[in-house]
C-alpha positions in Angstrom: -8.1 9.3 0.6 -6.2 9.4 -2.7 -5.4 11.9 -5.3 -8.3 10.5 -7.3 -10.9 11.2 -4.2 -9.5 14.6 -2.5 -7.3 17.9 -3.5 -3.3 18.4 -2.7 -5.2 20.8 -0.1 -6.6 18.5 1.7 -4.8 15.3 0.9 -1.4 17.2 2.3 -3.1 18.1 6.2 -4.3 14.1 6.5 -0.3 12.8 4.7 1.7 11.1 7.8 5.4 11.3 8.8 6.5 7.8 9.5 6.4 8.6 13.7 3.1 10.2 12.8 1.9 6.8 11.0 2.5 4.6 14.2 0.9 7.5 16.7 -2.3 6.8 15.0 -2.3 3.1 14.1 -1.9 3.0 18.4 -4.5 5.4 18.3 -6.4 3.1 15.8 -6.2 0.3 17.7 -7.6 2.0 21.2 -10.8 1.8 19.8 -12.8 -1.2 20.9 -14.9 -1.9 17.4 -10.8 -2.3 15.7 -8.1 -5.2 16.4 -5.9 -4.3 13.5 -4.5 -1.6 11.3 -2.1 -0.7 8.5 -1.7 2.7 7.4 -0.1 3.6 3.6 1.1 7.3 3.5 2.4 8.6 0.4 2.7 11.9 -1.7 -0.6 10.6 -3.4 -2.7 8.8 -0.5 -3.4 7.8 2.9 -5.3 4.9 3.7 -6.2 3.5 6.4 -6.9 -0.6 6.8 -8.2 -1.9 10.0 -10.0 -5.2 11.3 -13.4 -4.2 12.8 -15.8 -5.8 14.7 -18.2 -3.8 13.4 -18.3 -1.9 9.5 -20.3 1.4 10.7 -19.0 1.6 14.1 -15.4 1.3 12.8 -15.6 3.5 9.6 -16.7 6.0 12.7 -13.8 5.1 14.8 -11.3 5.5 11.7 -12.8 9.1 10.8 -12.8 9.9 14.4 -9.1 9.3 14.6 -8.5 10.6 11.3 -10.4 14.2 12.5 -8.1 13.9 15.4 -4.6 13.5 14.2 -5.2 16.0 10.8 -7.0 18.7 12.5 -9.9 18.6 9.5 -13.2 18.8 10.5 -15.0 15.1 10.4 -17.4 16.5 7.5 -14.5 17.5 5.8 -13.1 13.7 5.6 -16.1 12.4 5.1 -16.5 14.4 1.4 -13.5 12.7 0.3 -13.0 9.7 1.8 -13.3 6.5 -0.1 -14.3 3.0 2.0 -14.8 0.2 0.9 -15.2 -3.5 2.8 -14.5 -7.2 2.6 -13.1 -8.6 -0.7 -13.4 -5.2 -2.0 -10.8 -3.7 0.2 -8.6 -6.9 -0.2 -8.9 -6.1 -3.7 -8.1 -2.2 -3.6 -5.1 -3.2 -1.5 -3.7 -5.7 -4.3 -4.1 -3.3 -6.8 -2.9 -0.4 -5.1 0.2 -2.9 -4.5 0.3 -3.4 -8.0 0.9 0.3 -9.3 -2.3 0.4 -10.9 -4.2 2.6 -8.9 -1.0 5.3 -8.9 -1.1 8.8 -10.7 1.5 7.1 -13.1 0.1 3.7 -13.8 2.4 1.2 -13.5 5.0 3.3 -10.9 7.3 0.7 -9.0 7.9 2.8 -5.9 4.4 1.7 -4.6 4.7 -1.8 -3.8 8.3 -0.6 -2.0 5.9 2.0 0.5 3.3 -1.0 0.8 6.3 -3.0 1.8 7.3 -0.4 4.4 3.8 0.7 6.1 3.6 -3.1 6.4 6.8 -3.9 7.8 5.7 -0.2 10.2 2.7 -2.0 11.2 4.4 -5.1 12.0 7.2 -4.0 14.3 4.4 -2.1 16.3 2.2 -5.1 16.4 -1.0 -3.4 15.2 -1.3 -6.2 12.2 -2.4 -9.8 13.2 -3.4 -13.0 11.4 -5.5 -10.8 9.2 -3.7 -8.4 7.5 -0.8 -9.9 7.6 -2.2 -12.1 5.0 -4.0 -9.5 3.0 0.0 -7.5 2.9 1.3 -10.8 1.5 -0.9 -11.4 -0.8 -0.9 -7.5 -1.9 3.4 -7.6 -1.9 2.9 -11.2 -4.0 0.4 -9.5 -6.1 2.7 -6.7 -7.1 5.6 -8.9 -7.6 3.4 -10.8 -10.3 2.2 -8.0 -12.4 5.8 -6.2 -12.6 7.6 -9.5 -13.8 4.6 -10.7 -15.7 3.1 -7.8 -17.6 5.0 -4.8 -19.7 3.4 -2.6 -17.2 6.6 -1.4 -16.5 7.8 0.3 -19.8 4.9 3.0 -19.4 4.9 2.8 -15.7 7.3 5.4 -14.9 7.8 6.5 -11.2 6.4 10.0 -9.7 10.5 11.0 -10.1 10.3 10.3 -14.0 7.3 11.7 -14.5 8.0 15.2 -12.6 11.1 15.1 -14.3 9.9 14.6 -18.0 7.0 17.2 -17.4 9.8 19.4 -15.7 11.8 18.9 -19.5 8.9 19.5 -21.6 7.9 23.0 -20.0 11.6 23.5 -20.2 11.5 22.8 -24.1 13.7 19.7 -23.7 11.3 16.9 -25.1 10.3 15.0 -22.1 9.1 12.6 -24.2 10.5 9.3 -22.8 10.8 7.8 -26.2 12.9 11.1 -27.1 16.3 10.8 -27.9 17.1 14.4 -27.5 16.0 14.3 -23.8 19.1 14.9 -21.9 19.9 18.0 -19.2 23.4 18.0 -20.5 24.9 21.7 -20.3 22.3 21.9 -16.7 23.1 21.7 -12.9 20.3 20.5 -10.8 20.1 21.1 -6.5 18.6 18.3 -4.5 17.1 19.4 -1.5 16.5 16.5 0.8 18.7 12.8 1.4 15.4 10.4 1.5 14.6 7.8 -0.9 12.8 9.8 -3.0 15.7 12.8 -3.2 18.0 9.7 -3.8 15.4 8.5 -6.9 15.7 12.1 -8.0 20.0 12.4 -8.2 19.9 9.0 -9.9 17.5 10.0 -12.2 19.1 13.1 -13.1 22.4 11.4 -13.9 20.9 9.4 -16.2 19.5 12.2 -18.2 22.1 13.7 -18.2 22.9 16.7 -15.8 26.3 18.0 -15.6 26.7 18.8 -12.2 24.3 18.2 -8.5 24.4 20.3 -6.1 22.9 18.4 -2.8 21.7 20.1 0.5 20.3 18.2 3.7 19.2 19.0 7.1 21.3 16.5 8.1 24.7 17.2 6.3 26.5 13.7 6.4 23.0 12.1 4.8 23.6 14.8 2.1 27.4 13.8 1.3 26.4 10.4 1.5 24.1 10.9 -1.7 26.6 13.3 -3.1 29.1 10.4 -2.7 27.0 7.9 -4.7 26.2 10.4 -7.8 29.9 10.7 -8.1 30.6 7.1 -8.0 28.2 7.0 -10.9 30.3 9.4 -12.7 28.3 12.8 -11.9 30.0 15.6 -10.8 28.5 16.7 -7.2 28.8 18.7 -3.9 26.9 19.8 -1.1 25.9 23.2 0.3 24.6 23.5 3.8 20.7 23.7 4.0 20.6 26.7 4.6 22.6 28.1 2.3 20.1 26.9 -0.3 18.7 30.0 -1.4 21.9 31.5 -2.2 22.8 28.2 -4.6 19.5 29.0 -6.4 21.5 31.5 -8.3 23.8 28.7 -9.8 20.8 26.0 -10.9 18.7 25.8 -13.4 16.5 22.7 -11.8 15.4 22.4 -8.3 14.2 19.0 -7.0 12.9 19.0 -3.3 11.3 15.7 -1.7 12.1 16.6 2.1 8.5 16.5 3.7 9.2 19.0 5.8 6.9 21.3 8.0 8.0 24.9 6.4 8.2 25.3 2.9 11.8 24.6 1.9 12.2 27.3 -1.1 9.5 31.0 -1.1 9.0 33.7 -3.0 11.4 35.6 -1.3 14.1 33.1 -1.9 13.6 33.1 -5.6 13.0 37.1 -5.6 16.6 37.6 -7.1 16.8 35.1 -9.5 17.3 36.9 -12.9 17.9 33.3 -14.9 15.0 30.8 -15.8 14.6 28.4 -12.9 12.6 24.8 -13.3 11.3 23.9 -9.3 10.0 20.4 -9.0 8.3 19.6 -5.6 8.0 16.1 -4.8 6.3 16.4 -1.4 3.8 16.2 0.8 2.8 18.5 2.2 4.3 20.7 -0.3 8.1 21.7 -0.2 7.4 24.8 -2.5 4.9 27.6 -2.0 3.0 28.1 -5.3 3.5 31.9 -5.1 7.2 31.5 -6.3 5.6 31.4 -9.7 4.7 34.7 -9.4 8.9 35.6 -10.3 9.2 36.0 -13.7 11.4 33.2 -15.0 10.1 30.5 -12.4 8.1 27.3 -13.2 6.9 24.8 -10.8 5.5 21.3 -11.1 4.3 20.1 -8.4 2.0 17.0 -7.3 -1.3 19.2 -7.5 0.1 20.4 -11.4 0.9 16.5 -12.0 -2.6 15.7 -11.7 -4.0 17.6 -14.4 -0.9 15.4 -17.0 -1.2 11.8 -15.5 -0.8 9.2 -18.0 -2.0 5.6 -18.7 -0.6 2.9 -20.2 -2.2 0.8 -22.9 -5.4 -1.3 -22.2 -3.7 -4.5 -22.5 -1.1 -3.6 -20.3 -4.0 -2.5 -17.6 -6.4 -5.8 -18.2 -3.2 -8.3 -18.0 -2.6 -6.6 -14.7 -5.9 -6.5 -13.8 -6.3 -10.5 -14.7 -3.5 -11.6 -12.3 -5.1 -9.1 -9.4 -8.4 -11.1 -10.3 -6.8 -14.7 -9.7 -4.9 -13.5 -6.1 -7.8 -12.0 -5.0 -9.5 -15.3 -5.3 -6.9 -17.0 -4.2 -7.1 -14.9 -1.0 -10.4 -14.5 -0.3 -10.7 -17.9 -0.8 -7.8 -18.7 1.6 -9.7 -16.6 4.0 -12.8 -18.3 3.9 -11.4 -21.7 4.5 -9.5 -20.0 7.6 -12.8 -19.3 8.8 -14.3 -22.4 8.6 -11.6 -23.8 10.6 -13.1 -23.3 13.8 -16.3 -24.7 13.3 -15.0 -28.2 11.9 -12.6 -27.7 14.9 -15.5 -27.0 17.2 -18.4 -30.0 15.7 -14.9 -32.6 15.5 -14.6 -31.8 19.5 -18.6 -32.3 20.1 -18.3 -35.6 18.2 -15.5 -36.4 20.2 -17.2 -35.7 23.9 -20.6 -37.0 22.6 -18.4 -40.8 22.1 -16.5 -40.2 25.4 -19.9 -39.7 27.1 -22.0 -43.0 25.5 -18.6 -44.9 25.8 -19.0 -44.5 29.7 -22.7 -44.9 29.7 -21.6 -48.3 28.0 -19.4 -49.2 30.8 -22.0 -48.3 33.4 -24.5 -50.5 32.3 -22.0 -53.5 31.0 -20.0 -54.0 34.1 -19.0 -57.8 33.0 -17.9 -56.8 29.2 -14.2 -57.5 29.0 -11.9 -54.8 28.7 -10.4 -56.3 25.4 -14.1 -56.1 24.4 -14.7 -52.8 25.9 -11.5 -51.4 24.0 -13.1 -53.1 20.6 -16.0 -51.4 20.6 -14.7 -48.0 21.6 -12.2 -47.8 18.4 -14.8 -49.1 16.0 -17.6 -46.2 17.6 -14.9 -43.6 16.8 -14.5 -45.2 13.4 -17.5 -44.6 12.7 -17.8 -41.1 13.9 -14.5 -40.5 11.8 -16.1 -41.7 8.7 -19.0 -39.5 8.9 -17.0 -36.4 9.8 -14.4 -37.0 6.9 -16.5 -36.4 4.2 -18.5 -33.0 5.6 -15.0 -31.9 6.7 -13.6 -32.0 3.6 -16.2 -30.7 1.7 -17.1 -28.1 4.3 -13.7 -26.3 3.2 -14.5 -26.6 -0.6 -18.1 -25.0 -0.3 -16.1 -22.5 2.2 -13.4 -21.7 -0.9 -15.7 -22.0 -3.9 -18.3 -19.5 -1.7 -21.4 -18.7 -3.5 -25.0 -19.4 -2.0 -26.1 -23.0 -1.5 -29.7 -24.0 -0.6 -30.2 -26.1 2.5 -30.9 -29.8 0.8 -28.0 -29.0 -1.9 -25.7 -28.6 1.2 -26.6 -31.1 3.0 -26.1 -33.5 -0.5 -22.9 -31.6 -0.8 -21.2 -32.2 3.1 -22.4 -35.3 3.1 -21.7 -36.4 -0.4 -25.1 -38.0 -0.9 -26.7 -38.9 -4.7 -29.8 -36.3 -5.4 -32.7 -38.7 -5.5 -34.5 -37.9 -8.3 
């Protein structure tokens, strides 16, 4: 579920807390028809990827679960849910990876939660041989098309973009090719010490902000940020959280990214603020309640408001990106295919092997008088032979696995064994 397939409504009840992402991958994997799973939780999706055993049974199990943790009715889900299978979910992966399928195409932060939910998944062994692969190839993926492409330059993060819709409703440009975008003469309050609070401070600095005003649950996380924006030369302090209200009288932007479970700023705490106020809620679930807007003088952008202003970047931009998803994702799948054709060369190299051990000691049987020397002779050149024959279908068994595509019977047998088409 992404903000393409559901509303901020719903997309907010199914969004995870880190703790809550590891209760239900266990949950996940207590299923029988599912082996592995990986959960991405960000301000703009959740998605679930899982190893099944079977597709219905386990799009069943992952809904189930789904209904479970959220609380939303299974028909609920179902409406907005996306699925998809195979080398089509390897290939939503990489390009989710790759910023493209983000709000703001292009947005770095992305590959860094990709990064995380993996390394999540990892340290609670609910990934195996699986998607382990499919999160290397996704993280190796995103690494190509940020170096390789100018997806970048467009591809602002959810900070930058809140931040330059904040500015244009403000009437200060917005525009990132602006040169008059700057919040000089403006003091901004950070509510929250995460990553992306941190994002926000930094990004705030650089346009310009004269003073931050930072307030955290957990005070010393809050000085700690506060500490950094002075080192980069922006006047700061902190305020307890819950003196927040009361600094609302002294800002003129508001940037909360605290994922909490109450809202972080109401109505009421806005009721007697007589200056215009810019609130910018990063969260999910929300940070804000929407009725705040109901003060005269009070804006909010929020994730929901962000949707109806996403931007793109240039086609070329998008189909150079899209051309390097296109070669990993071959180079995966393929990958994959040879891995499972492993076993079965594994498995018809064995039966070779035991059918020579058996007709070697029917040999013996019924030569008693051959001479070891002898004996030993004809053993090495029988497994030879059985070698030679093996060799070539081997071999070509994992190119027809990597190529794929449909073969007929007599093609494939011409193809394993190498033979000339008789014409």
């Amino acid at each position: 579920m992404s903000h393409r397939s559901a509303p901020v409504s719903v997309l907010e009840q199914v969004s995870m807390t880190d703790e809550a992402c590891s209760a239900t991958t266990r949950a996940l994997l207590d299923r029988p028809s599912l082996t592995e799973a990986l959960i991405v939780s960000t301000c703009n999706r959740v998605e679930v990827y899982a190893v099944t055993s079977s597709f219905h049974t386990g799009v069943n199990d992952v809904v189930e679960v789904l209904h479970q943790e959220s609380g939303l009715p299974t028909e609920v889900l179902r409406r907005h849910l996306y699925v998809h299978h195979a080398d089509a979910a390897a290939e939503h992966m990489l390009v989710v990876a790759s910023g493209l399928d983000s709000m703001v195409v292009g947005e770095q932060q992305i590959i860094g939660q990709v990064r995380s939910a993996y390394q999540q998944a990892n340290s609670n062994n609910t990934v195996g041989r699986t998607l382990h692969a499919l999160a290397q190839s996704a993280l190796h993926t995103g690494k190509r098309v940020h170096s390789e492409t100018d997806i970048d330059d467009a591809g602002a993060s959810m900070v930058s973009f809140a931040c330059a819709e904040a500015m244009r409703r403000m009437g200060l440009g917005g525009d990132n090719n602006t040169e008059n975008n700057t919040l000089e003469g403006k003091t901004a309050l950070v509510l929250g010490a995460g990553v992306m609070a941190s994002l926000a401070a930094t990004h705030l600095g650089k346009l310009g902000v004269d003073k931050l005003i930072v307030a955290n649950r957990t005070r010393s996380r809050a000085e700690i940020l506060a500490e950094h924006a002075r080192e980069a030369g922006v006047p700061a302090e902190v305020v307890d959280f819950a003196d927040r209200a009361a600094a609302l009288a002294r800002v003129d932007l508001v940037v909360s990214a605290t994922g909490a479970d109450s809202f972080t700023i109401t109505a009421d705490d806005v009721a007697n603020v007589t200056h215009p106020v810019m609130l910018i809620d990063l969260s999910l679930p929300r940070d804000i309640d929407d009725t705040v807007t109901d003060q005269d003088g009070v804006s909010l952008v929020n994730i929901e408001s962000l949707h109806q202003t996403q931007q793109r970047n240039p086609d070329e931009q998008q189909s150079q990106a899209l051309a390097i998803v296109a070669e990993e994702l071959e180079a995966y799948s393929s990958a994959q295919r040879v891995r499972d054709v492993v076993p079965a060369v594994a498995a018809l190299r064995k039966m070779a092997s035991e059918l020579v051990d058996t007709e070697l000691q029917r040999l013996g049987q019924r030569t008693p008088t051959m001479d070891e020397s002898d004996r030993e002779e004809v053993g090495r050149a029988v497994r030879r032979v059985v070698d030679k024959l093996l060799h070539q279908p081997t071999v070509r068994a994992k190119e027809l696995a990597a190529r794929s595509g449909t073969v007929s019977y007599d093609s494939a047998l011409q193809e394993l064994f190498g033979l000339e088409e008789q014409l």
